[in-house]
PDB file of N, CA, C and O in Angstrom:
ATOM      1  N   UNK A   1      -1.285  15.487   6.792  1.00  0.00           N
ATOM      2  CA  UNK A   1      -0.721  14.225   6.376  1.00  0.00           C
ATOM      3  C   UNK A   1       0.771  14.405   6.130  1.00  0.00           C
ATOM      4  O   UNK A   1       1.255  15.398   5.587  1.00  0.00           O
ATOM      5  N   UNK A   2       1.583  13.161   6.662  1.00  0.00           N
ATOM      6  CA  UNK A   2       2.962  13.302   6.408  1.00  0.00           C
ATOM      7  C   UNK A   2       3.396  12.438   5.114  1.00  0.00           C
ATOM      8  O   UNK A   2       2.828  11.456   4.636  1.00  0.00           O
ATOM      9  N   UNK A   3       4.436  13.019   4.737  1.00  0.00           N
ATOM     10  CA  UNK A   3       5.058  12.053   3.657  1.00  0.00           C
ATOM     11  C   UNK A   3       6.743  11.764   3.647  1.00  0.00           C
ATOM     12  O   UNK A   3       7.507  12.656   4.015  1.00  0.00           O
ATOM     13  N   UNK A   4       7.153  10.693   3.279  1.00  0.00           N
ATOM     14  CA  UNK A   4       8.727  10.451   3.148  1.00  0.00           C
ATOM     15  C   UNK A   4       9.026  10.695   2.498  1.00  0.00           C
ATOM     16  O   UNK A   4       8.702  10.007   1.530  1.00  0.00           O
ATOM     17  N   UNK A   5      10.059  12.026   2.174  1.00  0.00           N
ATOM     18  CA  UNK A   5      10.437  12.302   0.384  1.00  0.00           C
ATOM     19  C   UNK A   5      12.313  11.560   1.033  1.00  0.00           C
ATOM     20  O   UNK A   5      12.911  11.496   2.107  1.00  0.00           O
ATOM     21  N   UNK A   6      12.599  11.107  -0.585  1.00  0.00           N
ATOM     22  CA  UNK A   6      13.972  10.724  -0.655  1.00  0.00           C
ATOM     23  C   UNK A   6      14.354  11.610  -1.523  1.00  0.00           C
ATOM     24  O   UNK A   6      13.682  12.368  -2.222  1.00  0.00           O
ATOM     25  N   UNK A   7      15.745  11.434  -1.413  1.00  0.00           N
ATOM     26  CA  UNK A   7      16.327  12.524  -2.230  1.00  0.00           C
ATOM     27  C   UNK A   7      18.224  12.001  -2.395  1.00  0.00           C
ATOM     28  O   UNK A   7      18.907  11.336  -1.616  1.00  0.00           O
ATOM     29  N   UNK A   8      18.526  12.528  -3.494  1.00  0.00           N
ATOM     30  CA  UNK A   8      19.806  11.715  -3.731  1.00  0.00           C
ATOM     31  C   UNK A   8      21.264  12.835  -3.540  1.00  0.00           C
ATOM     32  O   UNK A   8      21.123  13.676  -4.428  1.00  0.00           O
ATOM     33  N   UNK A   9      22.132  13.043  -3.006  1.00  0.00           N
ATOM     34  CA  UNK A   9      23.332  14.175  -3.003  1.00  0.00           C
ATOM     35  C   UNK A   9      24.500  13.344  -2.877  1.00  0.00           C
ATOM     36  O   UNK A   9      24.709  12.131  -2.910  1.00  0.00           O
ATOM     37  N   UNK A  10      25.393  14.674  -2.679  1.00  0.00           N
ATOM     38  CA  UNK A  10      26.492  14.089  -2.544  1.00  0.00           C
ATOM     39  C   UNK A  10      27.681  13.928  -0.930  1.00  0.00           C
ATOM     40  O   UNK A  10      27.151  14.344   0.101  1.00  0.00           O
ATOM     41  N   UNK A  11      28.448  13.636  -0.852  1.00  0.00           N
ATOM     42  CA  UNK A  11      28.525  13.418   0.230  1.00  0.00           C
ATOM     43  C   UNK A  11      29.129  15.090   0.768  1.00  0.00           C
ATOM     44  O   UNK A  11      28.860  15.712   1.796  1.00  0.00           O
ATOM     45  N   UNK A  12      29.822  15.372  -0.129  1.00  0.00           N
ATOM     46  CA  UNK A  12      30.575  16.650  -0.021  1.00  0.00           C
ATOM     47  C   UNK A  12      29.607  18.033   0.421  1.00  0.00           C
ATOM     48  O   UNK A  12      29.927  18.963   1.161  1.00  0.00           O
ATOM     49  N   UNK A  13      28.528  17.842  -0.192  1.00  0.00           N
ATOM     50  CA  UNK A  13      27.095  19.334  -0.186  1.00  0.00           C
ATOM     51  C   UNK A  13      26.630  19.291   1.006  1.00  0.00           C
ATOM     52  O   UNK A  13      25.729  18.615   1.503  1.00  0.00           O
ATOM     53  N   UNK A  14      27.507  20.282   1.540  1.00  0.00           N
ATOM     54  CA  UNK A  14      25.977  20.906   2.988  1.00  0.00           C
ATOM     55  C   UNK A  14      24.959  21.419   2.591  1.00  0.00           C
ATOM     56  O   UNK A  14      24.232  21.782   3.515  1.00  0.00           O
ATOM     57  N   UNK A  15      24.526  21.641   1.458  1.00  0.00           N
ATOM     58  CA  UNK A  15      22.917  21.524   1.960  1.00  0.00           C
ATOM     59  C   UNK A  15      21.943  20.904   1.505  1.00  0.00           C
ATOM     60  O   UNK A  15      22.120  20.927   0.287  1.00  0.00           O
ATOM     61  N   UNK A  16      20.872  20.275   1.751  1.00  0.00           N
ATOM     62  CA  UNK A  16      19.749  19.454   1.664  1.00  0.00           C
ATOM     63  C   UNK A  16      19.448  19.913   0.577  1.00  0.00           C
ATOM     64  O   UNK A  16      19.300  21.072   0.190  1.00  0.00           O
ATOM     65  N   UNK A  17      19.322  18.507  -0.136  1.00  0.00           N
ATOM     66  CA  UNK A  17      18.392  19.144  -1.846  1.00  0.00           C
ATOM     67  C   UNK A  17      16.994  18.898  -1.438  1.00  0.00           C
ATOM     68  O   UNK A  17      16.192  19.023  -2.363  1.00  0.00           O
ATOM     69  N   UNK A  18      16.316  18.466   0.122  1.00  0.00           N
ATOM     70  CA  UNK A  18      14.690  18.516   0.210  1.00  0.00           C
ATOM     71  C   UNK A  18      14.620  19.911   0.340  1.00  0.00           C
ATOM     72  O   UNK A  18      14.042  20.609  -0.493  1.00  0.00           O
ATOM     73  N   UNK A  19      15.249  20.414   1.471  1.00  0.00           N
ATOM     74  CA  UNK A  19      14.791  21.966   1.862  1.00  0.00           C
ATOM     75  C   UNK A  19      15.543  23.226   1.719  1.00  0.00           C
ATOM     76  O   UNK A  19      15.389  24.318   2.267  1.00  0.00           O
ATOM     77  N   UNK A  20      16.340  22.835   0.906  1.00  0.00           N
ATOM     78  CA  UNK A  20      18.135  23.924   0.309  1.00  0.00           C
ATOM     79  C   UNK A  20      17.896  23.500  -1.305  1.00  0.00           C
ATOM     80  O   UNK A  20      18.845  22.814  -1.685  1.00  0.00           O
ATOM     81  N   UNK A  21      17.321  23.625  -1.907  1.00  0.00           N
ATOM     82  CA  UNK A  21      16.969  22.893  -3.232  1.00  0.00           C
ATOM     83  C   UNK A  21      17.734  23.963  -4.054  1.00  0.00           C
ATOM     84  O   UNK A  21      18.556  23.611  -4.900  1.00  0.00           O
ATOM     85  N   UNK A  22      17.442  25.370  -3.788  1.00  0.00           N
ATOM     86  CA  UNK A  22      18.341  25.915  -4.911  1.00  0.00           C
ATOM     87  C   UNK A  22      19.593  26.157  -4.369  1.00  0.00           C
ATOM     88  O   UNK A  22      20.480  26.098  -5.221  1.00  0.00           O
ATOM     89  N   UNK A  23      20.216  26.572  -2.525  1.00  0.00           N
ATOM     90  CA  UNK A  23      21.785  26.412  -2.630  1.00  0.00           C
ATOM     91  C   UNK A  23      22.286  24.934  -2.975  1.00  0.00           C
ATOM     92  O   UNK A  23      23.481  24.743  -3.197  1.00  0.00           O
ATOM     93  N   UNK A  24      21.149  23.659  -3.027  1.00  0.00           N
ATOM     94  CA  UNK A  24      21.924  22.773  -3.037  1.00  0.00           C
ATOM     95  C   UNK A  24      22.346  22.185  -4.646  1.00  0.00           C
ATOM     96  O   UNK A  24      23.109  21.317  -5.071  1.00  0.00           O
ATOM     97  N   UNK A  25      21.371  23.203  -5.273  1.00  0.00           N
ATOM     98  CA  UNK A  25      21.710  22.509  -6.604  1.00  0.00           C
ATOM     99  C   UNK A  25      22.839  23.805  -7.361  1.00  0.00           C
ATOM    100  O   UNK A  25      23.483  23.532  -8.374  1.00  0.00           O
ATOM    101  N   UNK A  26      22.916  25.012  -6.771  1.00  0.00           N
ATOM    102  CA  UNK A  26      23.942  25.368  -7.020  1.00  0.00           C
ATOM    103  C   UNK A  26      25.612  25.089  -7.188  1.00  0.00           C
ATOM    104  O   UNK A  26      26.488  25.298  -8.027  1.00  0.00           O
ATOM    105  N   UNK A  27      25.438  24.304  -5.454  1.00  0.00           N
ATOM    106  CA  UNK A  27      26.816  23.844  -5.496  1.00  0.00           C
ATOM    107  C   UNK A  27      26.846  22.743  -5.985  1.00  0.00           C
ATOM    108  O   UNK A  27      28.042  22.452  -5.967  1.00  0.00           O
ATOM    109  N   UNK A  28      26.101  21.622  -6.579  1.00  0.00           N
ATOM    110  CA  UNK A  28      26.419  20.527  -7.421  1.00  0.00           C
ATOM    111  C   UNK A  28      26.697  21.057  -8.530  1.00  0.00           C
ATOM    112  O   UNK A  28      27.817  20.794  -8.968  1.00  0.00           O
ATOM    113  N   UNK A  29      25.815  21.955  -9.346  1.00  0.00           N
ATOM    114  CA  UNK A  29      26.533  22.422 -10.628  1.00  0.00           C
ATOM    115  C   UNK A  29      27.877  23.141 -10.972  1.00  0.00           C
ATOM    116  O   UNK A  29      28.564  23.221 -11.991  1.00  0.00           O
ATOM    117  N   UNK A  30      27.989  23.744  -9.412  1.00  0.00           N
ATOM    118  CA  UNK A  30      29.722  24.021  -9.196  1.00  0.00           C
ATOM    119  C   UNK A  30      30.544  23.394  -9.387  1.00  0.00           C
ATOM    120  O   UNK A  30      31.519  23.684 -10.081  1.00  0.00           O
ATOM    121  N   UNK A  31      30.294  22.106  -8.659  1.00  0.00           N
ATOM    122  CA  UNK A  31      31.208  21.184  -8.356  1.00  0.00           C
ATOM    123  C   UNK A  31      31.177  20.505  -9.747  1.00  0.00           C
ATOM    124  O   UNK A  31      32.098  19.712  -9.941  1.00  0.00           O
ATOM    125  N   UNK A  32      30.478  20.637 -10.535  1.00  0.00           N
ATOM    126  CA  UNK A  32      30.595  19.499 -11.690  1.00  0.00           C
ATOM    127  C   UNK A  32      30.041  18.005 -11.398  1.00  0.00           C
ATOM    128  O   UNK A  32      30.665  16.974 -11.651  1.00  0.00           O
ATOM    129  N   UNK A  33      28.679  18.085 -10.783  1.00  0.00           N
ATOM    130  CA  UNK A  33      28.272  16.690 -10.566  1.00  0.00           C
ATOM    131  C   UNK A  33      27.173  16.467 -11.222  1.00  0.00           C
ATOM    132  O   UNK A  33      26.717  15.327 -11.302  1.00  0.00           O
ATOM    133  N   UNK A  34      26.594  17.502 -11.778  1.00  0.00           N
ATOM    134  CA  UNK A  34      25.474  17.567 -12.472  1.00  0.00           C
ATOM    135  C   UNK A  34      24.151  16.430 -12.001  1.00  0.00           C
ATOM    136  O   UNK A  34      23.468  15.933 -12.896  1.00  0.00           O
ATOM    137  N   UNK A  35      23.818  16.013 -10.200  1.00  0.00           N
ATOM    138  CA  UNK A  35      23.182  15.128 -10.185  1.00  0.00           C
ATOM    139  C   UNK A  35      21.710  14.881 -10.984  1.00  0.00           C
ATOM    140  O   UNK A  35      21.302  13.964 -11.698  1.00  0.00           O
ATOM    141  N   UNK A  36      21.143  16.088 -10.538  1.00  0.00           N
ATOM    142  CA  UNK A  36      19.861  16.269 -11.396  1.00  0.00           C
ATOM    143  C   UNK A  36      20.013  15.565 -12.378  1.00  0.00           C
ATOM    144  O   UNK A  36      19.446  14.473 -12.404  1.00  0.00           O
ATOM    145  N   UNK A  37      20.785  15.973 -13.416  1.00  0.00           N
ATOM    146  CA  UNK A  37      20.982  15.550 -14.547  1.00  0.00           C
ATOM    147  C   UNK A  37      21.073  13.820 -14.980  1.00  0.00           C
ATOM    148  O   UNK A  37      20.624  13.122 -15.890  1.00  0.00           O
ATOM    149  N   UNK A  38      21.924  13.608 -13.759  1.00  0.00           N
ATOM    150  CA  UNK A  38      22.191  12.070 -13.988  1.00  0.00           C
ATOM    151  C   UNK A  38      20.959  11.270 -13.294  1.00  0.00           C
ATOM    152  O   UNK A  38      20.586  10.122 -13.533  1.00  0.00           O
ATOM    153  N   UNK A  39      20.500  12.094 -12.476  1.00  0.00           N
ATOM    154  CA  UNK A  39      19.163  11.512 -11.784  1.00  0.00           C
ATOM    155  C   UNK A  39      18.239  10.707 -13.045  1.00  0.00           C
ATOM    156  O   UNK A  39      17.934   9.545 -13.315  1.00  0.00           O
ATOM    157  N   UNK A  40      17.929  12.516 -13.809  1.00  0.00           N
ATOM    158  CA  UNK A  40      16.699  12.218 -14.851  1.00  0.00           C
ATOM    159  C   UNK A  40      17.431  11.066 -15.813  1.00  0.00           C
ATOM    160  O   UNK A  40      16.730  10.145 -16.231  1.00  0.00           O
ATOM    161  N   UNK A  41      18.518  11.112 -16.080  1.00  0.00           N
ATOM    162  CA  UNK A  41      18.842   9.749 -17.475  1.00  0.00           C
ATOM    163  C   UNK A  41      18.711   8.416 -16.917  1.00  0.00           C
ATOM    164  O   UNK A  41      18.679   7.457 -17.688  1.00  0.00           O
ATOM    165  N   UNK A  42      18.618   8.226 -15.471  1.00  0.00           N
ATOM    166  CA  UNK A  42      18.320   7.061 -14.628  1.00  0.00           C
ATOM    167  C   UNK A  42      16.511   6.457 -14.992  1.00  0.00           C
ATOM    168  O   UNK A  42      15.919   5.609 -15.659  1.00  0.00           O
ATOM    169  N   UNK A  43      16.223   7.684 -13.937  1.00  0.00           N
ATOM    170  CA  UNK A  43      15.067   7.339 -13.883  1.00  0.00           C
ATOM    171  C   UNK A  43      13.790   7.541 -14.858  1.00  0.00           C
ATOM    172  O   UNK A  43      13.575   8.560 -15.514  1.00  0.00           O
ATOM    173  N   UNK A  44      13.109   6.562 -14.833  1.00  0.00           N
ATOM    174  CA  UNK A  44      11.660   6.269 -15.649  1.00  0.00           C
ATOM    175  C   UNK A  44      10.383   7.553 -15.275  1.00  0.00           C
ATOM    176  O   UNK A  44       9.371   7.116 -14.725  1.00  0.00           O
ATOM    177  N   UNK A  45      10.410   8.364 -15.430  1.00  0.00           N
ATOM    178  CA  UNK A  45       9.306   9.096 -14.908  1.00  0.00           C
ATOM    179  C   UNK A  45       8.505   9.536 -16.299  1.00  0.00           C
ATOM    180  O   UNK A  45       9.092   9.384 -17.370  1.00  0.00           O
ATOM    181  N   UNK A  46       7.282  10.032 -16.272  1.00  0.00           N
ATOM    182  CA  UNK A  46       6.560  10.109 -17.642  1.00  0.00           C
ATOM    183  C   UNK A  46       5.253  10.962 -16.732  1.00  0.00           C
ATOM    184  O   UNK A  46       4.909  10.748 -15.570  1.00  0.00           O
ATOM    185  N   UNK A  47       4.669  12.022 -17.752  1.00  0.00           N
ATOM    186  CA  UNK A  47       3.342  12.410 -17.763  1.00  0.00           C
ATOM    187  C   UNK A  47       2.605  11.286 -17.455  1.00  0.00           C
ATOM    188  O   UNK A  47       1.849  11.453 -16.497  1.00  0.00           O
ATOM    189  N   UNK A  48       2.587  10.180 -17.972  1.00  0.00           N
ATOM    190  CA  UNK A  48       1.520   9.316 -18.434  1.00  0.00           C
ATOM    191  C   UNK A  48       1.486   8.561 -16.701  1.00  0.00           C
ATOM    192  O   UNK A  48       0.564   7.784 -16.449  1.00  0.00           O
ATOM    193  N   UNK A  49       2.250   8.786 -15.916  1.00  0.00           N
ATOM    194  CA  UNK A  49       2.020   8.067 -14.529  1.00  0.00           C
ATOM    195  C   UNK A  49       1.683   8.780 -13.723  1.00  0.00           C
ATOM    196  O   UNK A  49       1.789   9.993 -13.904  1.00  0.00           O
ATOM    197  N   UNK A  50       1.129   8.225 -12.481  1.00  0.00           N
ATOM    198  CA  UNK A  50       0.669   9.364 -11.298  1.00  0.00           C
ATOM    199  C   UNK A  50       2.069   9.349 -10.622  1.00  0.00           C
ATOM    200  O   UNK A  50       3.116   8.710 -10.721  1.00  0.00           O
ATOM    201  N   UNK A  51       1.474  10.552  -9.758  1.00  0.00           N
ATOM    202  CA  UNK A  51       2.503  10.889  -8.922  1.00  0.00           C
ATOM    203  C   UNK A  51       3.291  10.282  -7.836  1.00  0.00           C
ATOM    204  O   UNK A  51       4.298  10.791  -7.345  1.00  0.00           O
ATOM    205  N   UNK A  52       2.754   9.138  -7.490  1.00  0.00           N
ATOM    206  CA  UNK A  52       2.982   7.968  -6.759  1.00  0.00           C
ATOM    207  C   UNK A  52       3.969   7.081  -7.827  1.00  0.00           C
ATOM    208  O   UNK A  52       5.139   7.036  -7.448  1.00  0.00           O
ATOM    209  N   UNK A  53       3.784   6.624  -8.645  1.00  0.00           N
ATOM    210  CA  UNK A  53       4.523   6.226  -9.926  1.00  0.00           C
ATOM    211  C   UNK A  53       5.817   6.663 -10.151  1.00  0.00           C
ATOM    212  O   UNK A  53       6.725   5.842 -10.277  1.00  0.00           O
ATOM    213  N   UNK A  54       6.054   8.108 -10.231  1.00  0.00           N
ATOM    214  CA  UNK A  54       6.803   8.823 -10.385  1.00  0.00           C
ATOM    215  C   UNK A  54       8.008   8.949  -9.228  1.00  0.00           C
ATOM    216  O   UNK A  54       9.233   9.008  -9.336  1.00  0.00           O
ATOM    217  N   UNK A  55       7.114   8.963  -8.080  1.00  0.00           N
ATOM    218  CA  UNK A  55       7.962   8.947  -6.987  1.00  0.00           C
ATOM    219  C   UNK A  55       8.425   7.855  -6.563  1.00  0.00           C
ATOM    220  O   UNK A  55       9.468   7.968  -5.920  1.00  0.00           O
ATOM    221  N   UNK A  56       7.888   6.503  -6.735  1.00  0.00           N
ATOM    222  CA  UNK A  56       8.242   5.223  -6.431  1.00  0.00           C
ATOM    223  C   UNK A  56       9.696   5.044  -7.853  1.00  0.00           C
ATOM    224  O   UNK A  56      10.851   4.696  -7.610  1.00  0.00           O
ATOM    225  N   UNK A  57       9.098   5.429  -9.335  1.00  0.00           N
ATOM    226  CA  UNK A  57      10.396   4.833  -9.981  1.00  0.00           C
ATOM    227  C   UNK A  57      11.735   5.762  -9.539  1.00  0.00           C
ATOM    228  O   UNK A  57      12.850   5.273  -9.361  1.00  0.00           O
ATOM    229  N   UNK A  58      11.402   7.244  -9.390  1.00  0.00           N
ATOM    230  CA  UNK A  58      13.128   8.417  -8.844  1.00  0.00           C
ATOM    231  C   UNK A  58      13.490   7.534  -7.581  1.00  0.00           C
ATOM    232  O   UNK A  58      14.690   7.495  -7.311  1.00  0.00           O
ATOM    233  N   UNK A  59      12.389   6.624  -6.545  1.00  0.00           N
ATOM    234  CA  UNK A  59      13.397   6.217  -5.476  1.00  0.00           C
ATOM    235  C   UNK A  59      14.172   5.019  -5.740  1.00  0.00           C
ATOM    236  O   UNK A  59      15.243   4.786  -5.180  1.00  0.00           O
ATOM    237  N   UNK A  60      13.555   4.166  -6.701  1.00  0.00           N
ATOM    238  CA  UNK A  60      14.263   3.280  -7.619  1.00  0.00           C
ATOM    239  C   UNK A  60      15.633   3.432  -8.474  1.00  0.00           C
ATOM    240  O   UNK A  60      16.624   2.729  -8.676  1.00  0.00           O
ATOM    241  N   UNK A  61      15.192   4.671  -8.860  1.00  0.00           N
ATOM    242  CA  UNK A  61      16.807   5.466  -9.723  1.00  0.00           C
ATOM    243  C   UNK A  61      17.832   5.830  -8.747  1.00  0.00           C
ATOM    244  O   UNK A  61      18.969   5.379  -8.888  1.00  0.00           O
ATOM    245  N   UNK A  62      17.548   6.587  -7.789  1.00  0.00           N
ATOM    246  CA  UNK A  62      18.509   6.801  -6.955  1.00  0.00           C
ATOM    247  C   UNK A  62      19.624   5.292  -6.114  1.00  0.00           C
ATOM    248  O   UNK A  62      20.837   5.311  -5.905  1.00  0.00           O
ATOM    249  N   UNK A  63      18.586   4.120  -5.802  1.00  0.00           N
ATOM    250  CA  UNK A  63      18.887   3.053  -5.383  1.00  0.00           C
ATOM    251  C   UNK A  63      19.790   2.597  -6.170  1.00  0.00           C
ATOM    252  O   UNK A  63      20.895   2.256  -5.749  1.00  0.00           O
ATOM    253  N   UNK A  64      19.412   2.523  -7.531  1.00  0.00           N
ATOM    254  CA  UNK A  64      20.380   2.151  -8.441  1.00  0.00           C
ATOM    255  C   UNK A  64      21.730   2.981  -8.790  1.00  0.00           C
ATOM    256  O   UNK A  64      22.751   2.500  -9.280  1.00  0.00           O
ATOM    257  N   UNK A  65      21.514   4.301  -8.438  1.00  0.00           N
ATOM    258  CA  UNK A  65      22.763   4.771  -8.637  1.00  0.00           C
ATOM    259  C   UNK A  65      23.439   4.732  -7.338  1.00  0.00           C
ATOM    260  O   UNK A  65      24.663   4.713  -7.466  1.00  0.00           O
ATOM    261  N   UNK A  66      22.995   4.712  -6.044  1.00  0.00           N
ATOM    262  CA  UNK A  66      23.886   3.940  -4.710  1.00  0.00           C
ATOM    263  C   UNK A  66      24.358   2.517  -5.022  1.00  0.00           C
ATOM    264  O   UNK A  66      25.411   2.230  -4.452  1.00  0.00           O
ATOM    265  N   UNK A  67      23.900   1.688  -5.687  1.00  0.00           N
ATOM    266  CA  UNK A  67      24.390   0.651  -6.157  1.00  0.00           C
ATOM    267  C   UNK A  67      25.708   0.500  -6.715  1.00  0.00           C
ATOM    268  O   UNK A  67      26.599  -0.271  -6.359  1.00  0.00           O
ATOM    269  N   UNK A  68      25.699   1.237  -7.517  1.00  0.00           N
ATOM    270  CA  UNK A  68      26.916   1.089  -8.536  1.00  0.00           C
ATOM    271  C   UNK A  68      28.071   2.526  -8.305  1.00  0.00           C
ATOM    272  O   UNK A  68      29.291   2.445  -8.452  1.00  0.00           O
ATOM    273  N   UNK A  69      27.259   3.871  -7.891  1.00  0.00           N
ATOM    274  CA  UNK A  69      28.250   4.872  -6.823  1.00  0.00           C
ATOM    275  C   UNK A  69      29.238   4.888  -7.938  1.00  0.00           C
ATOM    276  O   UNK A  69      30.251   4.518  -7.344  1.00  0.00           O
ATOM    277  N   UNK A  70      29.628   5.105  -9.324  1.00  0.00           N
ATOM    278  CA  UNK A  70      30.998   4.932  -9.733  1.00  0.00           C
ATOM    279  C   UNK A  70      31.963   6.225  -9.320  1.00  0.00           C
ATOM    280  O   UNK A  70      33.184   6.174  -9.470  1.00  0.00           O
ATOM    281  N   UNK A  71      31.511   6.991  -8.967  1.00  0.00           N
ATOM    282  CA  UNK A  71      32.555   8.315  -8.441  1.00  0.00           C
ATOM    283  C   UNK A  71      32.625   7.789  -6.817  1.00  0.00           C
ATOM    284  O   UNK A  71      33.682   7.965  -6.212  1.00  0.00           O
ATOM    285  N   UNK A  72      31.558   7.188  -6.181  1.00  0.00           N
ATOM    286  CA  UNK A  72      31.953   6.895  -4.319  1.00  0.00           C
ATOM    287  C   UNK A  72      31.466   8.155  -3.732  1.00  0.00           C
ATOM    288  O   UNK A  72      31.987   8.652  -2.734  1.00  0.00           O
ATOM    289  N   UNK A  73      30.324   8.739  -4.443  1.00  0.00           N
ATOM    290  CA  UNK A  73      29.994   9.934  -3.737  1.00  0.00           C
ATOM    291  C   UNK A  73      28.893  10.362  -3.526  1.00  0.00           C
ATOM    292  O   UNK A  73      28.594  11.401  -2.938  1.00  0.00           O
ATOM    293  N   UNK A  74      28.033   9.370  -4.125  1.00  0.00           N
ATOM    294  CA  UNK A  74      26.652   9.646  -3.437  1.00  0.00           C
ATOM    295  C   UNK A  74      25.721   8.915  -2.434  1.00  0.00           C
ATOM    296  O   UNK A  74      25.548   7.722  -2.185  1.00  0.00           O
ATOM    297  N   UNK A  75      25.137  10.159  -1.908  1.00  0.00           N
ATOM    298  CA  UNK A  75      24.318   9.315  -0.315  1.00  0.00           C
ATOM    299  C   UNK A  75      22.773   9.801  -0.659  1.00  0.00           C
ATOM    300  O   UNK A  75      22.488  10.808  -1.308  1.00  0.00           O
ATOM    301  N   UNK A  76      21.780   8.797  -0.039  1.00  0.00           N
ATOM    302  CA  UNK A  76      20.317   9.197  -0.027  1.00  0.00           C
ATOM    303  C   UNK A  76      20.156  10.154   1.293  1.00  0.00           C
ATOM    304  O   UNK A  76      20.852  10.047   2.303  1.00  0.00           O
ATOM    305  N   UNK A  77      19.275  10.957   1.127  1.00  0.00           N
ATOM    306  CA  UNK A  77      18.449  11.455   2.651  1.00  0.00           C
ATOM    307  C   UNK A  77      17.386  11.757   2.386  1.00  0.00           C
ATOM    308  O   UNK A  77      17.001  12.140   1.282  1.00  0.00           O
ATOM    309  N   UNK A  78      16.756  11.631   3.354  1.00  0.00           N
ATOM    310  CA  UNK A  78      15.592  11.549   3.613  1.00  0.00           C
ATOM    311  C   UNK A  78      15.002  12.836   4.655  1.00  0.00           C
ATOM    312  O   UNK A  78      15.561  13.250   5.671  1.00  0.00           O
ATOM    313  N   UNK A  79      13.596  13.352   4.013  1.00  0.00           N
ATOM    314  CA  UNK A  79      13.135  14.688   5.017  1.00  0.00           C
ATOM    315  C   UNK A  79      11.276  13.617   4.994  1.00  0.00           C
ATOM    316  O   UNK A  79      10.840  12.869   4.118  1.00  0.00           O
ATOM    317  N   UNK A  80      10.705  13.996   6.227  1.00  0.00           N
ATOM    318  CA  UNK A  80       9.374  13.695   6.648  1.00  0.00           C
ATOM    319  C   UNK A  80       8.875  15.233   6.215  1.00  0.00           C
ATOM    320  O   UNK A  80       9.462  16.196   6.709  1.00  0.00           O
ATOM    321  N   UNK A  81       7.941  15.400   5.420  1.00  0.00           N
ATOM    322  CA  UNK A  81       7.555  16.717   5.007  1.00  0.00           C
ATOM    323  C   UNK A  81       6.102  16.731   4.786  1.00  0.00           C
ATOM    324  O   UNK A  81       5.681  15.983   3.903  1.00  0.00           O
ATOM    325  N   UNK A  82       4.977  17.704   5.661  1.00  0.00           N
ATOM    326  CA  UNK A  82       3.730  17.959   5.815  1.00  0.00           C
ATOM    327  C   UNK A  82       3.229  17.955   4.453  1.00  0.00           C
ATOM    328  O   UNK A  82       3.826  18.805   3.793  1.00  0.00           O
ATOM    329  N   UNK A  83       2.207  17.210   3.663  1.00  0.00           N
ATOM    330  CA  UNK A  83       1.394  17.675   2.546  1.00  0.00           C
ATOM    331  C   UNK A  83       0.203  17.574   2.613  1.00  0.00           C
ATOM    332  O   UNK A  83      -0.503  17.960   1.682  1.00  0.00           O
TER     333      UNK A  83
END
């Protein structure tokens, strides 16, 4: 079975935070963008939801922070990934 994961970076990071997850979160914490970080204060996620839940409100958070972009530097991508 396939699935659509989204995922939120910046425009500057070569590498994929789906499948470069730790060079890619290296060089955000380099750079001082701390996305992770701003991801989780966005988004609604909780024990108490399934995993579908979870993944539907982070693609919601990310949307919202392409919305409003106040630095002009973040882009979504997207990986199709076997589960």
């Amino acid at each position: 079975m396939k699935k659509i994961v989204n995922a939120i970076t910046t425009i500057d990071n070569p590498y994929n935070p789906i499948t470069q997850a730790d060079l890619w979160r290296m060089y955000d914490i380099n750079k001082g963008y701390n996305t992770c970080e701003y991801l989780a204060r966005i988004a609604r996620v909780s024990n108490d939801f399934t995993d579908e839940e979870n993944d539907r409100n982070i693609d919601m958070a990310i949307d919202e922070i392409l919305k409003y972009n106040p630095l002009g530097i973040y882009k979504k991508v997207s990986e199709i990934i076997e589960i």
